[in-house]
N, CA and C atoms as an extended XYZ file, in Angstrom:
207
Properties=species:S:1:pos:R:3:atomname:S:1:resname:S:1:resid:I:1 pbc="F F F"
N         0.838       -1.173        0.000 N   UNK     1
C         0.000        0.000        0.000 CA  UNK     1
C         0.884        1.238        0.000 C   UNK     1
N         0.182        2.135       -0.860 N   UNK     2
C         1.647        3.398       -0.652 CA  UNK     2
C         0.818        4.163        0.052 C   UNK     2
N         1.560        5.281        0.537 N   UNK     3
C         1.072        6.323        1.596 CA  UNK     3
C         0.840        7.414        0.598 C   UNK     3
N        -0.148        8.413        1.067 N   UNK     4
C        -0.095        9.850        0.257 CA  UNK     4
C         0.481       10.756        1.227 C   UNK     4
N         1.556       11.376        0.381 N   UNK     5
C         2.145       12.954        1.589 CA  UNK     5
C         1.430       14.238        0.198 C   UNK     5
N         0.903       15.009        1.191 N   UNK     6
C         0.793       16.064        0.523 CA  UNK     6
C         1.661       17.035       -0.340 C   UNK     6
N         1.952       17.559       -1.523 N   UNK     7
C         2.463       18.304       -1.849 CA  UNK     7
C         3.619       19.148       -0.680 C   UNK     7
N         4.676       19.623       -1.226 N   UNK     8
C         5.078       20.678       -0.064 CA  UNK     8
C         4.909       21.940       -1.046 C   UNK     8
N         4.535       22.798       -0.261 N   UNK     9
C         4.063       23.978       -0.725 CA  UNK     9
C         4.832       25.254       -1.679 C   UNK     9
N         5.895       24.783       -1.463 N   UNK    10
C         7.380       24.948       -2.535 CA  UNK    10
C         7.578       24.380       -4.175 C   UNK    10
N         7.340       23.195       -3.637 N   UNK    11
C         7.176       22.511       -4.879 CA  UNK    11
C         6.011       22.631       -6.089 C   UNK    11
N         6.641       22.369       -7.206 N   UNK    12
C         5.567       22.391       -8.350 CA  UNK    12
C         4.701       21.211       -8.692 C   UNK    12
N         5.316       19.954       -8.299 N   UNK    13
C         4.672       18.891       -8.403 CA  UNK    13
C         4.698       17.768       -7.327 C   UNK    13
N         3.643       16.739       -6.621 N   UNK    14
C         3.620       16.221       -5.457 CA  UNK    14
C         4.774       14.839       -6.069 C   UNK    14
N         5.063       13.997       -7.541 N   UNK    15
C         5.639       13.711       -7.279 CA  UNK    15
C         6.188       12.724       -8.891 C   UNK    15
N         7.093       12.384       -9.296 N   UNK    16
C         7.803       12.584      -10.436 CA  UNK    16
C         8.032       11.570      -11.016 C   UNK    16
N         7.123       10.518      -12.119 N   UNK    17
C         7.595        9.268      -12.357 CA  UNK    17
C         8.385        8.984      -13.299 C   UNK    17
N         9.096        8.106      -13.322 N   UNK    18
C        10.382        8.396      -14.026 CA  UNK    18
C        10.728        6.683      -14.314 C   UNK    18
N        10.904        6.069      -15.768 N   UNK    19
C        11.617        5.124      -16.451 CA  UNK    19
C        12.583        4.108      -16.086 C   UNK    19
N        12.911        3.066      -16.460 N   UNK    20
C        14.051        2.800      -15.884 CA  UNK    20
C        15.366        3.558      -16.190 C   UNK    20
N        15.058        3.808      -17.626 N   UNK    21
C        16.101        4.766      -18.343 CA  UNK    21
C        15.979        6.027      -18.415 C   UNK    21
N        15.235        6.553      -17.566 N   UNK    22
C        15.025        8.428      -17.144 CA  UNK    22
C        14.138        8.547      -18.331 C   UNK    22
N        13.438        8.356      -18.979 N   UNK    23
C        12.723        8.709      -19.780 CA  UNK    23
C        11.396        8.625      -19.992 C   UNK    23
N        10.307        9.590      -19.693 N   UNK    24
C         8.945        9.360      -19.448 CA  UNK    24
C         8.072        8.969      -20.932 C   UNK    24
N         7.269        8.318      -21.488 N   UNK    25
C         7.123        8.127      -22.436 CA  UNK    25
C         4.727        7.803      -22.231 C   UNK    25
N         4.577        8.548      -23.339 N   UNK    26
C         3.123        8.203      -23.407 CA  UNK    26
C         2.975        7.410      -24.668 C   UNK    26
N         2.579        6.374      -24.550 N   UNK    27
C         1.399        5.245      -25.852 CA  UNK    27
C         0.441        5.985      -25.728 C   UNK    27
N        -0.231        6.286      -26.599 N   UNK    28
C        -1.583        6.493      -27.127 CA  UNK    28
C        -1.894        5.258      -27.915 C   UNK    28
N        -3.210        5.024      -27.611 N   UNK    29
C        -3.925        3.507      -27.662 CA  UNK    29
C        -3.730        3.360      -29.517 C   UNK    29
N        -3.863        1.953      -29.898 N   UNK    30
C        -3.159        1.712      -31.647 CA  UNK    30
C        -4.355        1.718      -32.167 C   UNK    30
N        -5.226        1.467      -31.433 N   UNK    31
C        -6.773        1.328      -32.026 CA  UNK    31
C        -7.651        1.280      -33.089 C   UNK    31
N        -6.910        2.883      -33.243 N   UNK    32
C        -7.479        3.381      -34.475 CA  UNK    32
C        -6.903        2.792      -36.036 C   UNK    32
N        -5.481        2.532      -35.341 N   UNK    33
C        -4.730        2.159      -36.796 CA  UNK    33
C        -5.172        0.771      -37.163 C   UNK    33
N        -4.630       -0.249      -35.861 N   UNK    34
C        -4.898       -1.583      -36.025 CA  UNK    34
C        -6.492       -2.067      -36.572 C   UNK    34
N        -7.574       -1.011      -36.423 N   UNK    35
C        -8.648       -1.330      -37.122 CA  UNK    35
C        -9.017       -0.915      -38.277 C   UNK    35
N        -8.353        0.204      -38.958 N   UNK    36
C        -8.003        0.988      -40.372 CA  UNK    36
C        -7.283       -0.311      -41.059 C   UNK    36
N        -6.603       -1.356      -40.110 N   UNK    37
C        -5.519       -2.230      -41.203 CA  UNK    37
C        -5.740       -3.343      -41.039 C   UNK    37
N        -6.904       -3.641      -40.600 N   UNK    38
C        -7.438       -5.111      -40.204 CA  UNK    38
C        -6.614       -5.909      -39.532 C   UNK    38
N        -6.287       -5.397      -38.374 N   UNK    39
C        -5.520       -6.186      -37.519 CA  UNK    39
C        -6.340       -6.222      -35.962 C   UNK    39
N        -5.844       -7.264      -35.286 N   UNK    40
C        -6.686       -7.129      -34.122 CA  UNK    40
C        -6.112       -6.510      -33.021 C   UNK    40
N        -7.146       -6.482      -32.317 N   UNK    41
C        -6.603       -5.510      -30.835 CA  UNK    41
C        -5.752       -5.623      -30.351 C   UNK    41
N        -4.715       -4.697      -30.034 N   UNK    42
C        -3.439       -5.143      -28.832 CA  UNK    42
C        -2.432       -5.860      -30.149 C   UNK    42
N        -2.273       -5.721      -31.673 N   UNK    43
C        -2.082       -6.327      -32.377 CA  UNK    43
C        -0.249       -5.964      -32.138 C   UNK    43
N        -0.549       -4.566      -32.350 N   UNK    44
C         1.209       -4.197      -32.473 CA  UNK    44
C         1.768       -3.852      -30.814 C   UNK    44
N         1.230       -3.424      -29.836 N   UNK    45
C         1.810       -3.792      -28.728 CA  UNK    45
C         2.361       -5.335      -28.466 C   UNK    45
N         1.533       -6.360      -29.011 N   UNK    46
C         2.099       -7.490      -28.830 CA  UNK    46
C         3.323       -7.908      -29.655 C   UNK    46
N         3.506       -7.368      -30.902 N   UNK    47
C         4.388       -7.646      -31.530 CA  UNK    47
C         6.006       -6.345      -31.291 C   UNK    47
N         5.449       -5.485      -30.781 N   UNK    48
C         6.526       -4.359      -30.089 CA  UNK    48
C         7.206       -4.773      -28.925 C   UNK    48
N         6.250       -5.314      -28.384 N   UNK    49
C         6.789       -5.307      -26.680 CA  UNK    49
C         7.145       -7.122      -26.601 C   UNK    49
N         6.907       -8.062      -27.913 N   UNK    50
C         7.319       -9.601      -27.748 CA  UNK    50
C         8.581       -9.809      -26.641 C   UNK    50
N         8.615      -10.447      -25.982 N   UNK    51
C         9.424      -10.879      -25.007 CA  UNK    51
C        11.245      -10.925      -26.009 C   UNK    51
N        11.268      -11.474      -26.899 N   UNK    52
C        11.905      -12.166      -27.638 CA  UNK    52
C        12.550      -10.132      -28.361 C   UNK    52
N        11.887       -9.900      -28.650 N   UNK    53
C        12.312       -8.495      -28.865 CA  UNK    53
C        12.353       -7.390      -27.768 C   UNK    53
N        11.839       -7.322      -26.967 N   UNK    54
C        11.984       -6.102      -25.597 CA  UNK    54
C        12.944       -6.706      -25.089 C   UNK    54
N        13.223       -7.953      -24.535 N   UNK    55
C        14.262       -8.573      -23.555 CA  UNK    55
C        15.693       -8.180      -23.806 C   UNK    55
N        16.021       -8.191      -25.147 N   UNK    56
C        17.581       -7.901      -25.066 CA  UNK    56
C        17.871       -6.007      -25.345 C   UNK    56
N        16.503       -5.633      -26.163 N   UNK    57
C        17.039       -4.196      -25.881 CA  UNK    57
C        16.734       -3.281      -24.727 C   UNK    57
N        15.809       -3.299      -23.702 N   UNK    58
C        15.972       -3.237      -22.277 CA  UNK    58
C        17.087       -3.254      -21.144 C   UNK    58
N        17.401       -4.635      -22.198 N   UNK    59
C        18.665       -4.955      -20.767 CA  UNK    59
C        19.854       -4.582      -21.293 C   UNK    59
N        20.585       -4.056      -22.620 N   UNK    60
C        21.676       -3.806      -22.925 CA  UNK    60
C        22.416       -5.084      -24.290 C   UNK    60
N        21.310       -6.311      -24.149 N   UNK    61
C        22.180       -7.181      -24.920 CA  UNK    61
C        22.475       -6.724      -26.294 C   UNK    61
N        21.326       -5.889      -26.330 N   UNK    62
C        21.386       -5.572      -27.942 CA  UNK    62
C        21.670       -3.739      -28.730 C   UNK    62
N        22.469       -3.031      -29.381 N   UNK    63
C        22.051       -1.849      -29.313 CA  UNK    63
C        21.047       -1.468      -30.420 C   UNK    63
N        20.637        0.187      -30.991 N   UNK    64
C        19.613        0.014      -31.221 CA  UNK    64
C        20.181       -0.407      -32.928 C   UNK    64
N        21.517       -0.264      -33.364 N   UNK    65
C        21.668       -0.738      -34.732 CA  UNK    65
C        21.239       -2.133      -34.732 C   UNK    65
N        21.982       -2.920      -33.871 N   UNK    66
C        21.884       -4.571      -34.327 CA  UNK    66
C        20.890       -5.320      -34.193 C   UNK    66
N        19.706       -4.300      -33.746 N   UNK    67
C        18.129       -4.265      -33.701 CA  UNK    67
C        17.647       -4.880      -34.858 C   UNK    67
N        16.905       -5.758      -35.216 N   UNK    68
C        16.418       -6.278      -36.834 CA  UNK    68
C        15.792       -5.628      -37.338 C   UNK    68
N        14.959       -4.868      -36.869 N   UNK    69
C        14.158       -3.957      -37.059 CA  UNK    69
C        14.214       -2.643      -37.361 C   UNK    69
């Protein structure tokens, strides 16, 4: 369970989420595309985020040239 602390009254924001790699990032849902291209839901998150492809560039095994993609 996390606790809530209030803002401090100094500050601009109560509190700052942040990446593993410092980098904040928004998806906006594929929705629209994956149904423009007859593909199904969750079609390209599943094929973006495949274990087999996120696993080594996450962790360093891979950089982003020797990427297949």
């Amino acid at each position: 369970m996390t606790q809530h602390c209030p803002p401090h009254p100094s500050l601009p924001y109560a509190a700052v989420l942040c990446d593993v790699d410092g980098v904040l990032r928004h998806w906006p849902a594929d929705t629209e595309i994956e149904r423009a291209h007859g593909l199904p839901a969750c079609a390209l998150a599943a094929a973006a985020f495949a274990p087999a492809r996120i696993h080594p560039a996450i962790t360093g095994e891979i950089t982003d040239e020797q990427s297949p993609d």
